[in-house]
N, C-alpha and C positions, 0 to 999 in steps of 0.2 A: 202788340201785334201790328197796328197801324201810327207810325209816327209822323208824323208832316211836324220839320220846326223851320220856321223862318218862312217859309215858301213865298215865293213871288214869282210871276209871270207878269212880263210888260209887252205890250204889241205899240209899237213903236213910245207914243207920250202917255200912250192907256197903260193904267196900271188894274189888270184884271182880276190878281192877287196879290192882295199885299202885306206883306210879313205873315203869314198866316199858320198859325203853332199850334196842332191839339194831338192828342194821345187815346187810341182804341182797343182795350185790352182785348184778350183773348175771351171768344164768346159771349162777346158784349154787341149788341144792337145800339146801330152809332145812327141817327138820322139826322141830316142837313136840312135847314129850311131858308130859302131867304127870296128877297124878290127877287123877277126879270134883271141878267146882270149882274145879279151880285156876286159870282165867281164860284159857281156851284160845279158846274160842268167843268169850267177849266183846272178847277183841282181837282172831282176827279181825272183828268186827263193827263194829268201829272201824276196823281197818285198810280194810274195803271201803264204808267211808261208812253202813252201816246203820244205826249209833247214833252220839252226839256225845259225845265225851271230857268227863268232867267236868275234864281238864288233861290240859295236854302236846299233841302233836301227830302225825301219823301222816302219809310224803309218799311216793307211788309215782311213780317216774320222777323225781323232783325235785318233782314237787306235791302241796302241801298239800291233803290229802283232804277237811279242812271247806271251806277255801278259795278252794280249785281243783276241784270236783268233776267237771266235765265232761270237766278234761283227765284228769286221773286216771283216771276210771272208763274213757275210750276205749282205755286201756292195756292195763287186766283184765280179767280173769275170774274170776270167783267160783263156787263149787260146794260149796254146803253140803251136811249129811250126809244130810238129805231135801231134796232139791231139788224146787221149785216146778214142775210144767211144765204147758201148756195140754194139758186129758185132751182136749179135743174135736179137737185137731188129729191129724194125724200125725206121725210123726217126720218126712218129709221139709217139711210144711208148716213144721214148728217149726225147723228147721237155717235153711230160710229167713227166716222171721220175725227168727232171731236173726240172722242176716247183715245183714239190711236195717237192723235195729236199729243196728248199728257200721256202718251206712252201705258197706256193699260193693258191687258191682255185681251183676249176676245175672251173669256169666261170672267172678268172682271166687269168689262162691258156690258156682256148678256146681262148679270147680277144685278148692275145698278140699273139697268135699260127697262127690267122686271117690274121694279119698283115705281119707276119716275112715268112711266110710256100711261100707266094706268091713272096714277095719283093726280095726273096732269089731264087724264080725256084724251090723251092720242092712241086709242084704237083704232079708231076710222080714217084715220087719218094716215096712219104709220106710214101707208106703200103708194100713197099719191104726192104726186111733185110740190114741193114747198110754194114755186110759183101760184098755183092756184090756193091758197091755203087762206082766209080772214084774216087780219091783220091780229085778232085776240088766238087765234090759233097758230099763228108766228110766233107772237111773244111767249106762250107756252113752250112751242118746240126750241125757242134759245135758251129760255129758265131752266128748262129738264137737261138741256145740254150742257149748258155752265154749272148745273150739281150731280154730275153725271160722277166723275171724277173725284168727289168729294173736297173742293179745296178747302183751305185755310179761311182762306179770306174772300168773302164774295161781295161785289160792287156793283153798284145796280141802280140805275136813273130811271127815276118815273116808274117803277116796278107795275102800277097797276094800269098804265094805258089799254087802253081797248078789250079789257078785260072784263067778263059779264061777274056778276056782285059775287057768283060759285066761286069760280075761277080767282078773282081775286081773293076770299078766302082762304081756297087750296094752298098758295103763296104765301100770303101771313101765315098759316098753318105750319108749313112748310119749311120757313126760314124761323119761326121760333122754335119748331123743335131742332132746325141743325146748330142754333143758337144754345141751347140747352146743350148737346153734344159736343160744344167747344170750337164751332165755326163764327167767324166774327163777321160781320155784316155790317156793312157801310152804303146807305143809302139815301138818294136825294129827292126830292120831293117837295112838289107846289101845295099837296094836299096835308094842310097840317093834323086832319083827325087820323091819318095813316102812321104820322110821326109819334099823336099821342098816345094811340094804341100801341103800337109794336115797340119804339123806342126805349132803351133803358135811358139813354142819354140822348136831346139833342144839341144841337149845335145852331146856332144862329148866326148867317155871314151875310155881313154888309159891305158895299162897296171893296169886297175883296178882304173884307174883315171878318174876324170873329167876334162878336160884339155882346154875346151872348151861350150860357151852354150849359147843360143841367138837367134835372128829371122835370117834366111838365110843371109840377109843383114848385120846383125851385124859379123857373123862369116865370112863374106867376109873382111868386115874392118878388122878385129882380126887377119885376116892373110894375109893381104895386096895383096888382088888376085883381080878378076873382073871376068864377065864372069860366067859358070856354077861351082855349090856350087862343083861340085867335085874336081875341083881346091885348091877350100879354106878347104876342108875335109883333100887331102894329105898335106895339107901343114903342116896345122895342126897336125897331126899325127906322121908327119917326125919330129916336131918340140918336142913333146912326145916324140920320141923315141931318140933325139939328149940329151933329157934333161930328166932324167927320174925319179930326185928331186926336179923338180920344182914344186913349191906347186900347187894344184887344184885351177881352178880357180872357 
């Protein structure tokens, strides 16, 4: 569902991403972890079309994201860690707008607006302007609009910023059952008890690398720790940063 092979981005002698190759089946829970820097955001930003690889390739559902971008993008959804939204709308104007966006019908709309507008706590909120909205009550009104539509594939930085301990459950809740229903989820994160929890797989990226990647328990073995995964995260990392030509694994 998600491939990235090769992938590189360079900003002039920075190498932001480098060769960077991994594979996301279908309904599978993919989460990234690495430090400040280590090329988290700039692959997703390549993975969602927002910048062009300086090599390599990036394909959602089978298409090539430079390539294909229309087919591609109808797939996803994206949800960076400040999300864009119109302040002058409301939230239910904006659920709309994003529906008619991915071409939905207005009873397709209503249908999933049904579901999401409650699951998420936007009642009170529905018919006032996003501009005066909490920044935990932003992040919800772009969640519920990027699974409005139902994609394929959905992308998601820092998923639980400014989010109260509810709210942030609703979300995990949320995306494991659309993960259960065969939507694949690719998401990045500082907070490694969110990766341990939710993740089928993650992924560990150093210096633009993947240096690491596996179920909790395997990245335990790989770095010969016990105990909680943030042990076997630094070790990892230190071990990245001790060795910084060692190929990806």
């Amino acid at each position: 569902m998600i491939e990235l092979h090769q992938l590189e981005k360079h900003f002039g002698e920075v190498r932001a991403v480098d060769g960077l190759s991994l594979t996301v089946n279908r309904g599978e829970f993919y989460a990234v972890l690495g430090p400040n820097a280590a090329g988290k955001t700039t692959t997703i930003k390549m993975l969602v079309g927002l910048i062009k690889p300086t090599r390599g390739t990036a394909k959602l559902a089978g298409f090539d994201v430079q390539r294909q971008p229309l087919e591609a993008r109808s797939r996803l959804s994206y949800v960076p860690d400040f999300p864009f939204l119109y302040d002058k709308l409301t939230p239910a104007e904006f659920l709309a707008f994003t529906g008619r966006l991915f071409r939905m019908d207005e009873a397709a709309i209503a249908r999933a607006a049904d579901d999401l507008v409650p699951r998420f706590s936007l009642e009170p909120w529905l018919h006032k302007p996003i501009e005066g909205l909490s920044h935990g009550t932003r992040q919800r009104v772009a969640i519920a609009s990027a699974l409005l539509h139902n994609p394929e594939v959905f992308v998601i930085d820092e998923p639980m910023v400014g989010l109260d301990p509810h709210h942030a459950r609703v979300v995990k809740d949320t995306l494991k059952e659309r993960t259960k229903n065969g939507m694949t989820v690719f998401l990045s994160t500082h907070q490694i008890h969110v990766a341990e929890e939710m993740a089928d797989r993650i992924g560990i990226i150093q210096k633009g690398r993947l240096v690491a990647e596996g179920t909790a328990a395997e990245l335990r073995q790989k770095a010969g720790t016990d105990g909680a995964l943030e042990r076997a995260f630094l070790a990892l990392t230190e071990a990245g940063t001790d060795n910084p030509d060692a190929p990806a694994s």
